[in-house]
N, C-alpha and C positions, 0 to 999 in steps of 0.2 A: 310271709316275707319272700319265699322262693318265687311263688306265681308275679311278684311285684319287680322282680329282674326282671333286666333286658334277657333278649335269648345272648345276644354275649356274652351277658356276662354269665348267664347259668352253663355255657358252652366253657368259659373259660373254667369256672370252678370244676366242673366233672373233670377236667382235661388235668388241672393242676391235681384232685385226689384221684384218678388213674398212674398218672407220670409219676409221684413220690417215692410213691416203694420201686420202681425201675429204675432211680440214682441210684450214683456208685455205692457198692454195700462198705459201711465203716467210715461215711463220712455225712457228714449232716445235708441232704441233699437242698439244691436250691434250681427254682424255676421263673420264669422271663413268660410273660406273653403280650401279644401284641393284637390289634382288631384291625382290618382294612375291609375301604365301606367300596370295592369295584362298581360299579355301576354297569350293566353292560354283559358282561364277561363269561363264556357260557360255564355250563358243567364240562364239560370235556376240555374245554381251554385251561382250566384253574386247576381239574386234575394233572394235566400234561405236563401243565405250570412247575407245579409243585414235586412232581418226580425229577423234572430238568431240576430244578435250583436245588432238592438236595442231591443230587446226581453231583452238579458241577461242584457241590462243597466239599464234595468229598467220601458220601454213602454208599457203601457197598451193599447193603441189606434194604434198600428202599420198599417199602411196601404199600398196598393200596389195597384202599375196601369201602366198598361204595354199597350204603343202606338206600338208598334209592335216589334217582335224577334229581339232586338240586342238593344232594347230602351225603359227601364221599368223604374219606380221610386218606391222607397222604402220611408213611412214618418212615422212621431209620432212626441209626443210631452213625453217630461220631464221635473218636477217643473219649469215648463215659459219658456222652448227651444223647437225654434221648428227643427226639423229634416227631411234633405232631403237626400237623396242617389241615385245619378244617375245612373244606370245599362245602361253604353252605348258600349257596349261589339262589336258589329259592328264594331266601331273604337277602340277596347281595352282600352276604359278610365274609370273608376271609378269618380264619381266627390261629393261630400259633402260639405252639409252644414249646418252650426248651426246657429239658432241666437235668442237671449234673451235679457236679460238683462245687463248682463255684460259681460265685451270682454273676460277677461282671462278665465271665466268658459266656453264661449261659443267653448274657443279655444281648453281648457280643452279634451270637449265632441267631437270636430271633432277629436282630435286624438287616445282617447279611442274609437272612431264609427269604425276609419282606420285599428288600430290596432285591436280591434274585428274583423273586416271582411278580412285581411290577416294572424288572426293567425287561423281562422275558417277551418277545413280539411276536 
């Protein structure tokens, strides 16, 4: 079944069992993710992308780590969310995720992450 996913969607699954145990401890954590299909858009642009937008949300802990040209990851945390951003630009997909404490703010934050790193020029 696993080989018969998309790679986003197996991208999203790792990403949501990584991020669970990194919610807030003592409350039932909850996660948001989102896929954006860029066309175009290099590896260096999408990483840049994605430290600017969570930069301007508000991350003071931004981090980056890049498994090779076409497949980096962008992260941080904000009051109890933690934040991932896939740079998988090789196959043209963007992938995010939030997850905290609660669902509507976590869903909140995936789409201001989105929306930051597509309105970013």
């Amino acid at each position: 079944m696993i080989a018969e996913m998309s790679l986003a969607a197996r991208t999203l699954a790792v990403i949501g069992i990584v991020l669970w145990p990194s919610a807030v401890l003592g409350q039932a954590p909850s996660s948001d993710g989102d896929v954006w299909y860029p066309t175009g858009l290099s590896f260096d642009r999408c990483m840049q992308r994605g430290e600017a937008a969570l930069r301007a949300m508000g991350s003071a802990d931004v981090w980056t780590h890049i498994n090779f040209t076409g497949m980096g990851w962008i992260g941080g945390t904000i009051a109890g969310y933690s934040f991932r951003i896939a740079c998988i630009t090789a196959k043209d997909v963007i992938v995010f995720n939030v997850a905290g404490p609660v669902a509507a703010a976590a869903h909140n934050y995936t789409k201001s992450i989105r929306d930051g790193m597509q309105g970013s020029h």
